[in-house]
LOTOR-564194 format. One record per residue (C-alpha): z, y, x; residue number from 1; residue in one letter. Coordinates in Angstrom, 1 decimal, padded with zeros to 4 digits. Last residue first. Example, Ala and Ser with C-alpha at 12.3 -4.5 7.8 and 13.67 -1.06 7.14 Angstrom:
! residues 2
@up->007.1 | north->-001.1 | east->013.7 | seq->2 | type->S
@up->007.8 | north->-004.5 | east->012.3 | seq->1 | type->A
END
This chain:
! residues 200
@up->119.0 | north->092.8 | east->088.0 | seq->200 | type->X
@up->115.6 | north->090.9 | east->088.6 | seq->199 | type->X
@up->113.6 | north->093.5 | east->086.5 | seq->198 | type->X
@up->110.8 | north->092.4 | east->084.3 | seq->197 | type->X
@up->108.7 | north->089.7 | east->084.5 | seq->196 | type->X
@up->104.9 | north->089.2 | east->086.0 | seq->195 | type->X
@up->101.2 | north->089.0 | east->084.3 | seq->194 | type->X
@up->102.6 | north->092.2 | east->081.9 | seq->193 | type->X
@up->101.4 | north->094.9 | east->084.6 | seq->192 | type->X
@up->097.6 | north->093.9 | east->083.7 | seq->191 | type->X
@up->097.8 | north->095.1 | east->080.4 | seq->190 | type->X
@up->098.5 | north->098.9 | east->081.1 | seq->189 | type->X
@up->100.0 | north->100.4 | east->078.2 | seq->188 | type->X
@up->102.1 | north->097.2 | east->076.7 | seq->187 | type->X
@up->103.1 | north->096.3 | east->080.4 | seq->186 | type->X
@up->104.3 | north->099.6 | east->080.8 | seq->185 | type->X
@up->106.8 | north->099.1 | east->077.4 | seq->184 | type->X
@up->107.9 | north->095.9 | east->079.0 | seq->183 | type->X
@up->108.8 | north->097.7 | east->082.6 | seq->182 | type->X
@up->110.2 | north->100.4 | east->080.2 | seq->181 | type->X
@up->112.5 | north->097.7 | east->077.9 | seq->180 | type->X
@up->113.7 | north->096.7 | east->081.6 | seq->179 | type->X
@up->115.2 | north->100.0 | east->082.7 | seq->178 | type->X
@up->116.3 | north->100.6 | east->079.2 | seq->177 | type->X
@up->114.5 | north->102.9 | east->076.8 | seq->176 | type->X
@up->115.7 | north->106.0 | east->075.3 | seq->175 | type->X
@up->112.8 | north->108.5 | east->076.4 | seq->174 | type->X
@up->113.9 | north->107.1 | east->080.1 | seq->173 | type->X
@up->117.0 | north->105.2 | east->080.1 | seq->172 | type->X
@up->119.8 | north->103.8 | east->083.5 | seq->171 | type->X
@up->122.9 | north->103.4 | east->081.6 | seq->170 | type->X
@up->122.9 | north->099.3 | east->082.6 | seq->169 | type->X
@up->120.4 | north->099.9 | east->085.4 | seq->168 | type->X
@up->122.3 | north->099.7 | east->088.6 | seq->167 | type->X
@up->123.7 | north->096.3 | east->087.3 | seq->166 | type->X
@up->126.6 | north->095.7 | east->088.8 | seq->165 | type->X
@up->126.3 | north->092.9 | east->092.5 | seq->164 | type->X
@up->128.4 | north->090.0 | east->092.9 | seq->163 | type->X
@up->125.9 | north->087.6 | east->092.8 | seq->162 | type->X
@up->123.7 | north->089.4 | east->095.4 | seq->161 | type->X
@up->126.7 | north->089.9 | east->097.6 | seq->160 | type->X
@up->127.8 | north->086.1 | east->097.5 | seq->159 | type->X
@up->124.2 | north->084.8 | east->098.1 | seq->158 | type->X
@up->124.0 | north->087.6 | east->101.3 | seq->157 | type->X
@up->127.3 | north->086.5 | east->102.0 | seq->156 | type->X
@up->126.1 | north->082.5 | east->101.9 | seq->155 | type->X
@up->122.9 | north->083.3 | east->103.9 | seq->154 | type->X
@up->124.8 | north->085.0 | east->106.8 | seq->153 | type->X
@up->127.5 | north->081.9 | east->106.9 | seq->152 | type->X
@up->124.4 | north->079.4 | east->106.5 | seq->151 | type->X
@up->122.5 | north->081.0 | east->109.8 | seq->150 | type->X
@up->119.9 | north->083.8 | east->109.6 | seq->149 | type->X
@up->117.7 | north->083.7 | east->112.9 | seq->148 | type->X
@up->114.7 | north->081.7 | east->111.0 | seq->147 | type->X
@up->114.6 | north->082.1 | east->107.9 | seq->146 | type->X
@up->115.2 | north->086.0 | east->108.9 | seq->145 | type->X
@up->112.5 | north->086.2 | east->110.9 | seq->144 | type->X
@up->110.0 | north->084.9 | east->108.4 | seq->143 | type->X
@up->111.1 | north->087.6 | east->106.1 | seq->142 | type->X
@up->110.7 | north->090.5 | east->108.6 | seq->141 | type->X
@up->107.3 | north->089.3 | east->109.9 | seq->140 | type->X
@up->105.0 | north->088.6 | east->107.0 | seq->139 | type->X
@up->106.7 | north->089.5 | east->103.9 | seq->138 | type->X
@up->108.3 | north->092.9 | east->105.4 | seq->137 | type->X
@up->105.1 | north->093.8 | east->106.7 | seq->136 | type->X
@up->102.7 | north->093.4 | east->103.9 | seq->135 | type->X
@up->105.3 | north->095.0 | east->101.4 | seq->134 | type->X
@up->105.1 | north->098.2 | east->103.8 | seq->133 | type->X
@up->101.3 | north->097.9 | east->104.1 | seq->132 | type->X
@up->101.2 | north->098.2 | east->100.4 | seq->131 | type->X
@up->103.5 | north->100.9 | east->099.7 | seq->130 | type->X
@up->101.8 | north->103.0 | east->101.9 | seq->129 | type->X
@up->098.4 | north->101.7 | east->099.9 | seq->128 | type->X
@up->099.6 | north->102.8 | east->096.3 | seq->127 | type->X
@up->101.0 | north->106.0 | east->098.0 | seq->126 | type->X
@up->098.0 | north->107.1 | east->100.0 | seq->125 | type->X
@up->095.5 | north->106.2 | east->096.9 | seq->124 | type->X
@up->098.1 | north->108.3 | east->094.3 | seq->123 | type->X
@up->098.2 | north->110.8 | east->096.7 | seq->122 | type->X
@up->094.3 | north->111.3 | east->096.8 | seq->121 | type->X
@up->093.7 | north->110.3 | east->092.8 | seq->120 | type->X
@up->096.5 | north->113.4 | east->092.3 | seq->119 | type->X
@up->094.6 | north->115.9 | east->094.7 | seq->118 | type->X
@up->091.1 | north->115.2 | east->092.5 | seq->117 | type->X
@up->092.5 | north->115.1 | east->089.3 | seq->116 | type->X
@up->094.0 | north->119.4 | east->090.0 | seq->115 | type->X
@up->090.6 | north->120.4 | east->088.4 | seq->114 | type->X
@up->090.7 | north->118.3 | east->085.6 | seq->113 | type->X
@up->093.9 | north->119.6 | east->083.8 | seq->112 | type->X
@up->095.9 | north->122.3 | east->085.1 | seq->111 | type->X
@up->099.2 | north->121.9 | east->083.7 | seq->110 | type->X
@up->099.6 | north->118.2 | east->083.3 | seq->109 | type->X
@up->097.3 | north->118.1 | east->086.9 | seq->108 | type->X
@up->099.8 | north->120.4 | east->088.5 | seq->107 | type->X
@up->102.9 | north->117.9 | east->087.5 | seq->106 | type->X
@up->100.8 | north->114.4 | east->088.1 | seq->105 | type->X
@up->100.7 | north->116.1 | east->091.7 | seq->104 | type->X
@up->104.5 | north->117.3 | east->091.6 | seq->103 | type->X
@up->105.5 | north->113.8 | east->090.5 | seq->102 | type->X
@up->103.3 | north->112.0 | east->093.1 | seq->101 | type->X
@up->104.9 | north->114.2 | east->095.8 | seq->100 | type->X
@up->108.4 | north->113.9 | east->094.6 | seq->99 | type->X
@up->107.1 | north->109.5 | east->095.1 | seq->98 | type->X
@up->106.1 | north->110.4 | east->098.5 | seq->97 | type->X
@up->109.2 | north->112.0 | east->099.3 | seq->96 | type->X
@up->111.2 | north->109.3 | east->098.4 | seq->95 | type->X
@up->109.0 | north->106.6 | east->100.1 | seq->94 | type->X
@up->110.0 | north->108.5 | east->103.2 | seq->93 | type->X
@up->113.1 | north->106.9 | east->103.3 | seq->92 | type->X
@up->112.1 | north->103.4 | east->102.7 | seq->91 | type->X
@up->109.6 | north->104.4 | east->105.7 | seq->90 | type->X
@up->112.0 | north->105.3 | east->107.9 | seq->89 | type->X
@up->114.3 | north->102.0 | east->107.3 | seq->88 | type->X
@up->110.6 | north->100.1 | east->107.7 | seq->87 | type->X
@up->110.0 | north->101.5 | east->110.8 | seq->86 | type->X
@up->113.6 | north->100.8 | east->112.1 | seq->85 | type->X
@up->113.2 | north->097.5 | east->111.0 | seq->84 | type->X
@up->110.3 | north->097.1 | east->113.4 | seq->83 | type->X
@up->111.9 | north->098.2 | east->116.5 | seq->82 | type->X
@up->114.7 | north->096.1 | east->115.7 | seq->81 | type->X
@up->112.9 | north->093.0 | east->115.9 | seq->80 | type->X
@up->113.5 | north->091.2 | east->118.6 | seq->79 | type->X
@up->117.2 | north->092.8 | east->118.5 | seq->78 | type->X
@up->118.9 | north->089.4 | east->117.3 | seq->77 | type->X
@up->121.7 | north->088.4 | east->115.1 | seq->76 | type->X
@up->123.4 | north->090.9 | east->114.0 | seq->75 | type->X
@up->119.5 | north->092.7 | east->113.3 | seq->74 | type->X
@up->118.8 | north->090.1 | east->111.2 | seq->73 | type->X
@up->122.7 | north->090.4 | east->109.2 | seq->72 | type->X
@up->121.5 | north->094.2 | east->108.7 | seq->71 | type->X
@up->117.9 | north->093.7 | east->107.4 | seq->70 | type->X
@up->119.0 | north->090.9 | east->104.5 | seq->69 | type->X
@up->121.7 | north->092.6 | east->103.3 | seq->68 | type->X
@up->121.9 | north->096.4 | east->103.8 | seq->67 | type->X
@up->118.5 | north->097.6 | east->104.6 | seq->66 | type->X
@up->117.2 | north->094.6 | east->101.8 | seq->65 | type->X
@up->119.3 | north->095.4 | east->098.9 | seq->64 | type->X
@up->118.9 | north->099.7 | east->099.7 | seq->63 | type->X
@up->115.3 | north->099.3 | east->099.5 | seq->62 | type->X
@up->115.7 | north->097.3 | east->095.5 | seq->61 | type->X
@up->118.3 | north->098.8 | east->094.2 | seq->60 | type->X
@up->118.3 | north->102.6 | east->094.0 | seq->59 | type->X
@up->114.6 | north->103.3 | east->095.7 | seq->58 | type->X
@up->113.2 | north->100.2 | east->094.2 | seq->57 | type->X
@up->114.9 | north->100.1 | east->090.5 | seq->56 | type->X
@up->114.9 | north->103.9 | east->089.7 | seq->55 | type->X
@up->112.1 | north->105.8 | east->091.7 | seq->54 | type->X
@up->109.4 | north->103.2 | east->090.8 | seq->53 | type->X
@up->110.7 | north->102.7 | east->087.2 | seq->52 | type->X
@up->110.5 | north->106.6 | east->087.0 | seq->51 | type->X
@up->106.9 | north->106.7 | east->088.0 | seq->50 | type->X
@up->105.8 | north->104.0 | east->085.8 | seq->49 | type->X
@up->107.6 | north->105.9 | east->083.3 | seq->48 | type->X
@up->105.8 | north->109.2 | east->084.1 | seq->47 | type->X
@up->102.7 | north->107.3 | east->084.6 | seq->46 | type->X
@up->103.1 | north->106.2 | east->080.5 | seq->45 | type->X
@up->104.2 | north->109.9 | east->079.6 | seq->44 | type->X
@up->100.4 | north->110.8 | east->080.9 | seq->43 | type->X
@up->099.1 | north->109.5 | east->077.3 | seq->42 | type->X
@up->097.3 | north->106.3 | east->078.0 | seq->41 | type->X
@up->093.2 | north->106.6 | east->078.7 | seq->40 | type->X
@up->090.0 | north->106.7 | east->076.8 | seq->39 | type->X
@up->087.1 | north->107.6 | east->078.8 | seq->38 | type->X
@up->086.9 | north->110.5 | east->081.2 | seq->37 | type->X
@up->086.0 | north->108.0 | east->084.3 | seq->36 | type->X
@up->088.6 | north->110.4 | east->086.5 | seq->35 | type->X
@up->091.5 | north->109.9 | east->084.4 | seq->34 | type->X
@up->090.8 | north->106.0 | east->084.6 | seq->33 | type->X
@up->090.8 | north->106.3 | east->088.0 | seq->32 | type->X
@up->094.2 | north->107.7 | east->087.4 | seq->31 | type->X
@up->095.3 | north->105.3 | east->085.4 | seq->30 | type->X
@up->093.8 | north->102.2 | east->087.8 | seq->29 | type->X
@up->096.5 | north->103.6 | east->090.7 | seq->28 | type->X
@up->099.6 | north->103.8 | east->088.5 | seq->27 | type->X
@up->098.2 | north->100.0 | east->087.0 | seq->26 | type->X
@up->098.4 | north->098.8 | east->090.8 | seq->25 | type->X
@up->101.6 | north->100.8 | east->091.6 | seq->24 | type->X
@up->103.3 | north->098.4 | east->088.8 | seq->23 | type->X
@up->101.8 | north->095.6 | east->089.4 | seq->22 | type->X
@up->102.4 | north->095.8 | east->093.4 | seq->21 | type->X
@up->106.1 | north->096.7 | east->092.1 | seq->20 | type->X
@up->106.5 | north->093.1 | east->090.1 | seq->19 | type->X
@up->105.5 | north->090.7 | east->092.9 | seq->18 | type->X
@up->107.8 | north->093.0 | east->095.4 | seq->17 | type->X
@up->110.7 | north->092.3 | east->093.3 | seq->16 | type->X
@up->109.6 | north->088.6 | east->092.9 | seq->15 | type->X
@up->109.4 | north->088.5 | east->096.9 | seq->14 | type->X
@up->112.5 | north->090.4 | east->097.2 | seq->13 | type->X
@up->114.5 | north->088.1 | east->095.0 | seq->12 | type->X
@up->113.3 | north->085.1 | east->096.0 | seq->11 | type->X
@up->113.6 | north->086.1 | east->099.8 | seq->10 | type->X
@up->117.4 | north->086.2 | east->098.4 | seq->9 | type->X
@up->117.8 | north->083.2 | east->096.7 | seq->8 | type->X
@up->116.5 | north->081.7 | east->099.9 | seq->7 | type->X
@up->113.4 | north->079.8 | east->099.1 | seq->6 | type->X
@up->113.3 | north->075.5 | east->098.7 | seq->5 | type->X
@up->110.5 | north->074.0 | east->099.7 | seq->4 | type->X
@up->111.7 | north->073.0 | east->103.4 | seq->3 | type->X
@up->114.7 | north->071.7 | east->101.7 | seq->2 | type->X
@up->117.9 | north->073.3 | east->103.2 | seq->1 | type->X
END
């Protein structure tokens, strides 16, 4: 393989990744927004942002790498099981933290400025959980695999990822499609619309 040619799959999960950071990023700038008392997008636009989080990362995206890319690494050597295990834990975690973010964007629909405080603080943890996670995968999980992964593993991960439904084709929120709600967040928050939509 040409040297500057990416796996299909790294491709995947870096563009994936590429496309979450924006997403958690303009999550993150709403609620500062919020707390500046300007003008800000109605709190259906988090919700969405929220729901695109829980649908297409915790359904697809985690369960692509643990199963693919993390599985055939740790068939092939156990240098760096200690770390996948962290990052297995920490995809399952991610679900609580995101009911977390719900409940806090929840209280502060109900209550209003005084419950601002405790969403900005989950909203910080999250945005910079996720963060440190992407960080680690990208520098030492996806490195590792270029270099322990052989053809045969990189063909089945190929053949797996072609092969694949889309997890999204009856996935809506308010009516929109998975990848009409990435374009409708990148209408509300700007910044979101620098990357594409969905890799399904």
């Amino acid at each position: 393989m040409n040297d500057t040619t990416e796996r299909a799959a790294i491709h995947v999960i870096r563009l994936d990744h590429k496309r979450l950071a924006a997403v958690t990023a303009a999550m993150l700038e709403f609620v500062h927004m919020l707390g500046r008392g300007g003008a800000a997008p109605d709190p259906i636009v988090l919700r969405a942002m929220l729901y695109y989080i829980r649908e297409y990362p915790e359904q697809f995206h985690h369960p692509m790498e643990d199963r693919l890319l993390f599985a055939a690494l740790r068939n092939r050597t156990d240098a760096f099981d200690s770390v996948l295990d962290a990052l297995h834990r920490e995809h399952m975690t991610g679900e609580v933290r995101l009911r977390d973010l719900e409940h806090a964007l929840t209280r502060f629909e109900l209550k209003g400025e005084s419950a601002l405080f405790g969403l900005r603080t989950i909203m910080e943890e999250y945005v910079e959980f996720c963060a440190n996670h992407r960080r680690v995968e990208e520098t030492v999980i996806l490195p590792a695999t270029e270099r322990y992964l052989s053809e045969l593993d990189w063909a089945r991960i190929d053949a797996a990822l072609d092969n694949r439904s889309d997890p999204f084709r009856e996935a809506t929120f308010e009516g929109e499609s998975l990848e009409s709600l990435y374009r409708l967040i990148a209408k509300a928050v700007p910044a979101v619309g620098e990357t594409d939509g969905p890799s399904t």
